[in-house]
N, C-alpha and C positions, 0 to 999 in steps of 0.2 A: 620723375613726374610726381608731382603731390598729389596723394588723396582727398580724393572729392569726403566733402561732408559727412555726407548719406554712406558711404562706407568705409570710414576710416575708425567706428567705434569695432564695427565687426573684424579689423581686420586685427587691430589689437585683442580683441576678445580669443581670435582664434590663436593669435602669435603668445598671448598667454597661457593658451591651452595646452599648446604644441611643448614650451617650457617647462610649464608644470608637470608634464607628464614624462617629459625628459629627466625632471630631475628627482620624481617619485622612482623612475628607474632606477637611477642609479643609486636612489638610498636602500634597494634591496640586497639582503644578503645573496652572499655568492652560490647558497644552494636553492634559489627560488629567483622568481618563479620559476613552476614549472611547465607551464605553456601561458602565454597574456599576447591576445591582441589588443589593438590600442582601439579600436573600436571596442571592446566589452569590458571597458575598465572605468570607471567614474562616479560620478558624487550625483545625489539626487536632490531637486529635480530634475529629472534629464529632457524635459518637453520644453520647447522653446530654444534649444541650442542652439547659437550663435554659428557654430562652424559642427553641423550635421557629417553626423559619416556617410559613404560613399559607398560603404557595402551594403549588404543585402541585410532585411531584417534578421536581427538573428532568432526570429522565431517562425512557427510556420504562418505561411499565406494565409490558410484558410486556418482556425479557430478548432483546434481538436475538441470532441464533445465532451472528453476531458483530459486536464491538464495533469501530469502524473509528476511528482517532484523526488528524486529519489539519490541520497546522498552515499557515496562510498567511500568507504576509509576502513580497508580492509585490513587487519593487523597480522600479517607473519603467518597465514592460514590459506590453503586452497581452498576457495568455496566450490565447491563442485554444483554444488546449487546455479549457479549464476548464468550457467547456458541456456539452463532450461525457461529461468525467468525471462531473461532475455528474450529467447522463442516465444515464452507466451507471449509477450508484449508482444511482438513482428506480427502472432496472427490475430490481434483487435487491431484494425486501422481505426478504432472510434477512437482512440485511445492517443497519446502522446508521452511519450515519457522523457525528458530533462533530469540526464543521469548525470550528477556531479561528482566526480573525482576531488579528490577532498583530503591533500595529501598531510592529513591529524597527527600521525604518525610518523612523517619524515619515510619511510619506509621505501621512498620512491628515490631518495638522494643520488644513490647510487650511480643511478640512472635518468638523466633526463629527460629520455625520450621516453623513458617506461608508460606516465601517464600519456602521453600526444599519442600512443599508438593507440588505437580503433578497438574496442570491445565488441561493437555490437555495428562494422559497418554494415552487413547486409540487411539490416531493420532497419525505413525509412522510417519509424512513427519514435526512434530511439536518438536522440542527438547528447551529444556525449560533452562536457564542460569541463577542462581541466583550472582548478582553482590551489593555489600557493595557501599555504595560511595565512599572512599577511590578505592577500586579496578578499579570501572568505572572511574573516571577520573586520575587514574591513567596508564590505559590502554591509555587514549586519551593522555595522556602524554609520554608515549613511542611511539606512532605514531608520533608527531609531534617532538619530542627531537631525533627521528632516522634521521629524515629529517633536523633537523637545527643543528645537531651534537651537542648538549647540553654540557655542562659541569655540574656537579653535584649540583652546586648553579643557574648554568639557568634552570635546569630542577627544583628546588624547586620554582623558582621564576615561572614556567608556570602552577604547581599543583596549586598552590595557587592564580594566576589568576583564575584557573577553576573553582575551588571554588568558587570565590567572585561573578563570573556572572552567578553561580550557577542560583539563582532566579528569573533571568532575563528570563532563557530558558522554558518558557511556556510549549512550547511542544517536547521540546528537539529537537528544530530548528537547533541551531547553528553547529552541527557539520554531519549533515547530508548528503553531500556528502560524506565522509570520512568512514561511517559504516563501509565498506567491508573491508579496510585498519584496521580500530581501533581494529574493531572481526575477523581480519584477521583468527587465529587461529582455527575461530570453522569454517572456511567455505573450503571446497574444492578446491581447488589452480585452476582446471579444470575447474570451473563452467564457464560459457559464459556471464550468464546477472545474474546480481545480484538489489534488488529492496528493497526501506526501505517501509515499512505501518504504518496508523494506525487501531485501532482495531473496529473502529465502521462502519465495512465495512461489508459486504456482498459478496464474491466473487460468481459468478456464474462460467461457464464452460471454463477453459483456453482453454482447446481441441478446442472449438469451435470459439471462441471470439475474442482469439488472435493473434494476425499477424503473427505467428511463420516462414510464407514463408519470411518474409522481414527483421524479428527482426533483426537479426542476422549479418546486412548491417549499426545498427547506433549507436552511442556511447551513444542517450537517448532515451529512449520511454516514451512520453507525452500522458496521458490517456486524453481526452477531454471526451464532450457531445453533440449526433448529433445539428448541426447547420445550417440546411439547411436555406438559404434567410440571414442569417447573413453577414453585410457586414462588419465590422470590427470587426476584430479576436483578442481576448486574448491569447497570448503563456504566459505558464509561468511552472516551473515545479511542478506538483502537493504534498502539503504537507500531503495529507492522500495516495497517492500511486504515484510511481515513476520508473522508472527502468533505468537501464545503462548496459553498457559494461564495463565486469569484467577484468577492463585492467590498468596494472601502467600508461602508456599515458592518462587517464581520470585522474585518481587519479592526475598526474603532472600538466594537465592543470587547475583543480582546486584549486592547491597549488599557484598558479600563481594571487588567486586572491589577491588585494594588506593586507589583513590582516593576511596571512599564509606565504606571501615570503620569511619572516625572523622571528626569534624571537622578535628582538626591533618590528617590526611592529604590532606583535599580542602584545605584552604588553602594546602598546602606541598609536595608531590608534584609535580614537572612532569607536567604538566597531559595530558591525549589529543588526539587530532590530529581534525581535521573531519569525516573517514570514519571515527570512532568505531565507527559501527555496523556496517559492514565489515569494520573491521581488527583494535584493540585489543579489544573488546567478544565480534566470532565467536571471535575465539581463545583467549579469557578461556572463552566459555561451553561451546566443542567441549570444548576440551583439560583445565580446569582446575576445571570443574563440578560434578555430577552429574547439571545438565540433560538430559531424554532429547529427543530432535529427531529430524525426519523432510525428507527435503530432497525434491520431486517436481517432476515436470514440469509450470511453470504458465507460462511467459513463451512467447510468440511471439520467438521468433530469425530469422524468414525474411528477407530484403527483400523479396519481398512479401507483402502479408497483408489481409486482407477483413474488416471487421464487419459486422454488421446490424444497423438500428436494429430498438428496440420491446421487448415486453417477452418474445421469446423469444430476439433475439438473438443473442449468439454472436459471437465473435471466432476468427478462423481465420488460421493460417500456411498460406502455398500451398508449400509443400516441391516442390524442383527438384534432386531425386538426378541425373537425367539431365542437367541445367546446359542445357535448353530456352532458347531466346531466348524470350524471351515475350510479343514484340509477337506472335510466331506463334501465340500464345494467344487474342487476337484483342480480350483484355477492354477496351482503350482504344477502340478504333474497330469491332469490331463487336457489335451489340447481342445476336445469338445468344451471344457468348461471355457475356456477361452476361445474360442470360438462363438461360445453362446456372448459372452458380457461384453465381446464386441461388437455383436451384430446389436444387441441392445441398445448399447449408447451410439451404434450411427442410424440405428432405426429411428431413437428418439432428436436426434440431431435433423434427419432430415426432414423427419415429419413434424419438426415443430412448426408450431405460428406463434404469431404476439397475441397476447391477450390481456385484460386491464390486469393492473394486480390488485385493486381492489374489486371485489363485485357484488354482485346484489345479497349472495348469501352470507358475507362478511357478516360478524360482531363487535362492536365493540363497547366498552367500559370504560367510566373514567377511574383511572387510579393518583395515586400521590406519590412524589418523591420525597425520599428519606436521603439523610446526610448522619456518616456515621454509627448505623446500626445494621448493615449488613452481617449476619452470624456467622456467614460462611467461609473457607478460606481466602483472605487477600494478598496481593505477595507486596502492598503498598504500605502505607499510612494507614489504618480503619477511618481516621476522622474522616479521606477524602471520599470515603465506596462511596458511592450513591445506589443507589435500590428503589423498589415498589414491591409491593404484593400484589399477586394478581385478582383480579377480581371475576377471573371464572374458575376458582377452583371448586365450586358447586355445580357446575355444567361440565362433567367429561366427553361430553357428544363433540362439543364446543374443543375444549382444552387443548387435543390432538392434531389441530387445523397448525399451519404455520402461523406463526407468533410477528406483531410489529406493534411499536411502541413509539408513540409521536406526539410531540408540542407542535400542531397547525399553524398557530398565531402567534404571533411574537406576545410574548409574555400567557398566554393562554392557559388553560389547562391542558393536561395529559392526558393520554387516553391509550389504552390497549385495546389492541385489535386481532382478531383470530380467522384466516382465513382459509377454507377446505384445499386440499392440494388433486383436486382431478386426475391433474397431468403431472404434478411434481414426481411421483413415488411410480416407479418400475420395477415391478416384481419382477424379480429370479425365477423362473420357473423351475422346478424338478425336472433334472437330468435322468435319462434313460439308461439303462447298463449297468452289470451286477459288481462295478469297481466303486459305487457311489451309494451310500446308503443314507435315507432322509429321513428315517424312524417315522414318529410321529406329524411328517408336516402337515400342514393346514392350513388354513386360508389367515389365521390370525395373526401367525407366527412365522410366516413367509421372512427371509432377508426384500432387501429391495436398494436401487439405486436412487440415488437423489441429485439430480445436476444442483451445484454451487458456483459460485463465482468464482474462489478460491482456495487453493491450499495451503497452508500456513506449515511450512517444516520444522515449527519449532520444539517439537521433542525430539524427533528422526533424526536431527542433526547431531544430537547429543548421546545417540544409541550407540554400543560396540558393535552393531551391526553394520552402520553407515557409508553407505557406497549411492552412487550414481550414475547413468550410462554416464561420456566422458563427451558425447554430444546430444545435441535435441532428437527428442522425437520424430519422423516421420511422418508422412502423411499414413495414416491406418495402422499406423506402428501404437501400442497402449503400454504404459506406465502404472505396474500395479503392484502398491505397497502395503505393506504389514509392519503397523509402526513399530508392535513388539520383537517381531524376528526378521526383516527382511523387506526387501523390490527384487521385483523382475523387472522384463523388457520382453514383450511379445513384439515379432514381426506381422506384419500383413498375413503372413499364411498360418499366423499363432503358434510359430515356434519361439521358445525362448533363444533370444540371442544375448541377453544380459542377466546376470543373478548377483546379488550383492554376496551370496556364500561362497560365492568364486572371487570374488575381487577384493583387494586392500582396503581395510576400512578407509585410509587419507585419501586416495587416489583411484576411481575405479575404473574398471576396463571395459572397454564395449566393444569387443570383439572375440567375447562367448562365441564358441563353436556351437551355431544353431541346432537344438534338439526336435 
């Protein structure tokens, strides 16, 4: 029977879809892919499809408050990190994370079911992407060939750039502003803020941590680490966590920087360095923008620092202004000290509320950004630091307050803001019993807890001491490490049931005989 008019262009559109994708298959080598449905594979634009697929969207229904984009390509190495992250992620449901498998290394050949099997099924807010290399940069090549209008020979001549600086990308820098465009596909068109990671993080309570009254006012959100008395600021954008607005106007002004404006320029420009998103990139978007950003206090900076499993959690720096020895503290060997630093953090977990983060006794100053004269150590370029001085280092009353640094307005001035912390800072109080000695304490020089967003493992990883329980935390179960010597694992009744001085620095064990 002939086709009617009205459907005979669609039905070709579809019968060449079906072909072309037949025969993209079969031009794969024989160790990839490593997982592809034929629904999440294509060229952009993808709105307006002639012949729509049939399954389900592959992003969520409802619109995560944010979208978290986070790429694995694990080399030759157990991360023992990677449970815990995972956990934290399960206990934000504000949260989503589009964890891509990213097989850079070939590492998975062996095996091809290795990626398709499930890291994180028991977290709904974790959806897991297995990508071939041909697919991954093939995706970044429909991003970027929709924007330069490619022809079928510039677009193979841009695969094949991607390829060649393949090994250059350390940590899968270079294309990190771009995430939420390249995975366009698996992310909800609605979301507001979208964020890339990496995995050797710790998240504590977004509920609690996050600025969520202001987010929503700036096109980046800069996680820093308190810095009170600091008088020269590092901005820069964070390459283990990041966030922006989920907006093509971000997406365009990043396009703008001079190695994405055209085709010829990405092919022929020397090229950006592996801390992309640190160096060339923050100082592309501070200085040269109209980007508005806000940088606050989210990272744990202490050496030591305490989480909580479960879903109230919470991540805490133990802050030691007074420079305390802190076996005197008593948390490794007596169970009252633990006892005490847990009743704290669920005392202040349950008794919290929201409140603005900015408020009437705020301060602020305008200061300037600087390019290239940061004094202090960088592990980048110096041309790219970007800095300010602050302009309350005449006001100590002021100084001590939590620190935030923001461009309001596109294109605006900047301005520093200092605001008192009430509720932030939980004093330790002094322990009773003649096993704990506190010499001189006093009200000045008190330790204190400070909930954060995040913990950042990036020196602990690298210590001889380096152990992890081998699963998540529990619900009341705490996480309490010492970056220079050492983690435990208290139970609910604050026994230790995990010590990193009993376990394999590569591999550790969580099934310490409870003290």
């Amino acid at each position: 029977m002939a086709l009617s008019k009205q459907i005979r262009p669609f039905f070709f559109a579809c019968l060449l879809t079906v072909l072309g994708t037949i025969y993209y298959l079969s031009q794969e080598p024989q160790d990839g892919p490593l997982l592809l449905n034929l629904t999440t594979h294509g060229r952009l634009p993808t709105t307006g499809d002639p012949c729509p697929p049939t399954a389900a969207k592959p992003y969520p229904e409802r619109p995560p408050k944010i979208q978290i984009i986070a790429i694995w390509s694990q080399l030759n190495a157990k991360a023992i990190y990677l449970p815990h992250f995972l956990a934290s992620v399960g206990a934000n449901p504000s949260i989503d994370v589009l964890f891509i498998k990213f097989d850079k290394y070939g590492a998975d050949r062996a095996s091809k079911a290795a990626c398709a099997a499930p890291m994180a099924a028991e977290y709904a807010n974790v959806r897991e992407l297995c990508l071939s290399v041909n697919e991954y940069w093939d995706l970044h090549a429909d991003f970027l060939c929709y924007h330069w209008a490619c022809t079928d020979g510039d677009r193979a001549r841009v695969v094949q750039k991607l390829h060649e600086r393949m090994g250059g990308d350390r940590v899968n820098s270079y294309f990190r502003p771009f995430r939420a465009d390249v995975f366009a596909k698996w992310i909800n068109p609605d979301t507001k803020i979208w964020g890339w990671c990496d995995m050797d993080l710790v998240f504590g309570s977004f509920e609690r941590a996050f600025p969520w009254d202001i987010a929503y006012d700036f096109d980046m959100l800069i996680g820093y680490w308190p810095s009170p008395g600091a008088d020269d600021v590092l901005l820069y954008m964070k390459g283990h966590l990041s966030f922006f607005r989920h907006s093509p106007e971000v997406t365009r002004q990043f396009l703008t920087f001079p190695n994405f404006r055209t085709q010829h320029a990405f092919l022929t420009l020397p090229w950006i360095e592996t801390d992309a998103e640190e160096a060339e990139y923050s100082h592309f978007a501070l200085l040269q923008t109209n980007l508005t950003f806000l940088q606050f206090d989210a990272m744990v900076p202490t050496r030591f620092h305490l989480t909580a499993g479960g879903g109230a959690g919470g991540t805490y720096g133990l802050f030691n202004d007074g420079q305390w020895e802190f076996a005197a503290l008593g948390a490794q060997t007596d169970p009252a000290a633990r006892l005490l630093f847990s009743d704290l953090m669920d005392e202040h977990a349950r008794g919290w509320v929201p409140r603005a983060t900015f408020s009437d006794a705020g301060h602020e100053r305008e200061v300037h950004l600087r390019g290239g004269e940061f004094a202090h150590f960088v592990w980048f370029d110096r041309k790219f630091a970007v800095d300010y001085l602050s302009a309350f280092t005449d006001d100590p009353d002021v100084y001590i307050g939590a620190r935030y640094v923001m461009r309001r307005a596109p294109g605006g001035r900047v301005v520093e803001r200092f605001e008192p912390e009430p509720d932030a800072k939980i004093i330790v109080p002094p322990l009773e019993g003649p096993s704990i000695d506190y010499g001189h304490w006093d009200h000045w020089n008190r330790p204190y807890l400070h909930e954060m967003l995040y913990n950042h493992f990036q020196n602990e990883k690298y210590a001889p001491w380096w152990a992890l329980p081998e699963r998540p935390l529990r619900e009341e179960e705490v996480l309490f490490v010492d970056k220079d010597d050492g983690a435990q694992a208290w139970d609910r009744q604050w026994r230790v049931f995990f010590d990193a001085a009993d376990a394999h620095p590569a591999a550790a064990s969580s099934s310490v005989t409870p003290q």
